[in-house]
N, C-alpha and C positions, 0 to 999 in steps of 0.2 A: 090263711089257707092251710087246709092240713096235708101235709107231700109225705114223702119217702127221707128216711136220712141219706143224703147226697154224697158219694167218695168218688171221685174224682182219680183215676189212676194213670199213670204216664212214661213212658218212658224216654230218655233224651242224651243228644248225645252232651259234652262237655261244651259246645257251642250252641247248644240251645235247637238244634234240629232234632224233628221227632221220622223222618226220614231220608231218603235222598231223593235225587228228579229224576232215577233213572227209571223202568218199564217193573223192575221187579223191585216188591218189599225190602228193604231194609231193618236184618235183625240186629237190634241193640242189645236187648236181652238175655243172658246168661241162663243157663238150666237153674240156677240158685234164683233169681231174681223171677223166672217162671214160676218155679216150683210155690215164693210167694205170693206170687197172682192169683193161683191156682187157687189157695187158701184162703184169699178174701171172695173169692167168687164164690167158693164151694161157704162162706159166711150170708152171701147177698141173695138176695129173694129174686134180683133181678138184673141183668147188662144189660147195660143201652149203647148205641154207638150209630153213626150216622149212617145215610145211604151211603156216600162215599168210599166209605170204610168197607162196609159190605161187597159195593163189587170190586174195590181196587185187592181188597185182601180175603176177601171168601174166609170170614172168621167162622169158625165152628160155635165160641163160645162157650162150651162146658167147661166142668169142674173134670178136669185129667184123673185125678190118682181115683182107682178104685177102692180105696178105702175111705175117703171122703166123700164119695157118692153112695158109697153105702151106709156109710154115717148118716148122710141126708134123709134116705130110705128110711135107716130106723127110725128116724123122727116124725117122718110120716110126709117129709117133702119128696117134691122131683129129684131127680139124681143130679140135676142144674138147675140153674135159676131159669128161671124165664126172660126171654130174650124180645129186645125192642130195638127199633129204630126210628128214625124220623125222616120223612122225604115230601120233598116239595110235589113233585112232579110225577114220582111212585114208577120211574125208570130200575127195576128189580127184576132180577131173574128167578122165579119158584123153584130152580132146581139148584139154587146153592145152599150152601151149606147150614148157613142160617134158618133156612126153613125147613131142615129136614126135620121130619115129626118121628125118628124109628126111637127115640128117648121120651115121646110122651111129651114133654116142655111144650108150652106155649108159645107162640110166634106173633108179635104184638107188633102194628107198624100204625105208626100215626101220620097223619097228612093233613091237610087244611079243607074245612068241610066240605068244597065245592067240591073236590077231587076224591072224595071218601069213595063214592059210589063206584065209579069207573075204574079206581084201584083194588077196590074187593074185587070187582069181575074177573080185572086181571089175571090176580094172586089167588081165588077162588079160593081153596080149604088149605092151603100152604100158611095164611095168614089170618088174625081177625083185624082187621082196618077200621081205626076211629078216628073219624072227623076231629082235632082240637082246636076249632078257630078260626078266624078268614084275618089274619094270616095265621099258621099255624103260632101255637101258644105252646111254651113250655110249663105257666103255671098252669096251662088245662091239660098238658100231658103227666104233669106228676101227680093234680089231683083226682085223674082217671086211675093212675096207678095205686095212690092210697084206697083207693074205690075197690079196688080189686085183689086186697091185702095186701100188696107190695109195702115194707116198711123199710129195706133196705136197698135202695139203688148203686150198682157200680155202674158207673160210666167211663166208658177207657176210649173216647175218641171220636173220630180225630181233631183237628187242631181247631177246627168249624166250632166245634158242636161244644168240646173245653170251652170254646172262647163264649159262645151261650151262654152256658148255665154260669160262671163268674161273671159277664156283663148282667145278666138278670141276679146274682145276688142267690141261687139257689144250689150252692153247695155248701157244703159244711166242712169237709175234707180235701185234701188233695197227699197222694202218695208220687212221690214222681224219683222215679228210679235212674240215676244218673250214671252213664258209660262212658269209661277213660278213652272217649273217641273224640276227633272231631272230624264233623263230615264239609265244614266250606264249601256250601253248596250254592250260592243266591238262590239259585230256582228250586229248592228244597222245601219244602213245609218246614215252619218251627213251631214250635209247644205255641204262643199262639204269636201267628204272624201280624196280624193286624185286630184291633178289633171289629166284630161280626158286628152288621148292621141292627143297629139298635130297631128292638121291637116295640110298639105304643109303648107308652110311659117312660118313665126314668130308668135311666139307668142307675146299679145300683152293683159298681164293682165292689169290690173288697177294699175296705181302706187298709188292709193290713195282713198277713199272711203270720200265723203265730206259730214256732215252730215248734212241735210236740216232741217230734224224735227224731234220731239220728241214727240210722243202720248202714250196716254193710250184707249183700246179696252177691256174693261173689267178686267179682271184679269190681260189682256194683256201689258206688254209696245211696243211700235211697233215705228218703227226706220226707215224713210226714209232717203237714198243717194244718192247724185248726184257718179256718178262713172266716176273720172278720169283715161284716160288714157294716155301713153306718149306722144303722138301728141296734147294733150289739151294743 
């Protein structure tokens, strides 16, 4: 199947939570450890990130610095990448952030074929909605994406939709940016708490996690891997 190269991006505290269980977000990350997010995104043709994530955090999604969005410009791309998510049930609000179109970007929301129709109505012209499957498919969402020139995906979240694409075997990358915190939360999200109910076929974790690099982002240490999995 031909996809998008997958990067996986994360951030956590020293205990392995990627937030806490209270009403409001939880920031772990440092303007330095931003400021490098900001640079792989303004690199990636596309962010993906769950519904969850969408309405719990109202992400915007772009590339910040104005100088690398006009970098994108000269090249002849959007000033961001194109933005996607995935949802069962297509429970989304048209007026958040994600969908706002005043940047031009595309707003791409995948669901499971039954549900296609009734969620375009919805979302009308805020989103284009593609069917990928009964039950939604991650190999039919990334090869919608390589359909559509997408060659680089960032994926930042949350701890669902991580747990996806390494249960399916379809990342290549993982950055995960590590904060001198720990939050000791049980009722907390962690980077991934359990694994996400396996879709038809094998599962196909990473037998191995290879590590590339080793940074600091501030306060941050932050950990790049290549991510093996059994056919490597």
């Amino acid at each position: 199947m031909e996809r998008p190269y997958v990067l996986l991006s994360a951030a956590m505290s020293a205990d392995g939570y990627i937030d806490d269980s209270s009403d409001r977000r939880l920031v772990l990350s440092g303007p330095e450890d931003l400021d490098e997010v900001d640079a792989i995104r303004a690199e990636s043709d596309a962010i993906l990130v769950g519904a969850h994530t969408v309405r719990r955090d109202n992400p915007g999604l772009r590339v910040r610095s104005p100088g690398r969005r006009a970098e994108r410009e000269r090249a002849g791309r959007p000033p961001s990448p194109v933005r996607v998510t995935l949802t069962k049930a297509g429970g989304l609000d048209p007026a958040s952030r994600f969908f706002a179109a005043d940047d031009g970007v595309d707003r791409l929301v995948y669901v499971p074929d039954a549900a296609a129709e009734s969620i375009q109505a919805r979302l009308g012209p805020a989103a284009t909605v593609t069917g990928a499957g009964e039950p939604l498919s991650l190999d039919r969402v990334l090869a919608d994406l390589a359909g559509r020139g997408i060659g680089r995906l960032m994926v930042e979240g949350g701890s669902q939709v991580l747990g996806q694409f390494l249960a399916r075997g379809l990342a290549d990358e993982l950055r995960l940016a590590v904060a001198p915190v720990f939050v000791a939360d049980p009722e907390a999200p962690r980077l991934i708490a359990a694994r996400p109910p396996e879709p038809p076929g094998e599962a196909r974790w990473p037998e191995a996690l290879r590590l590339a690099e080793v940074g600091q982002a501030g306060r941050m240490a932050v950990l790049r891997y290549r991510l093996i999995t059994p056919e490597a």
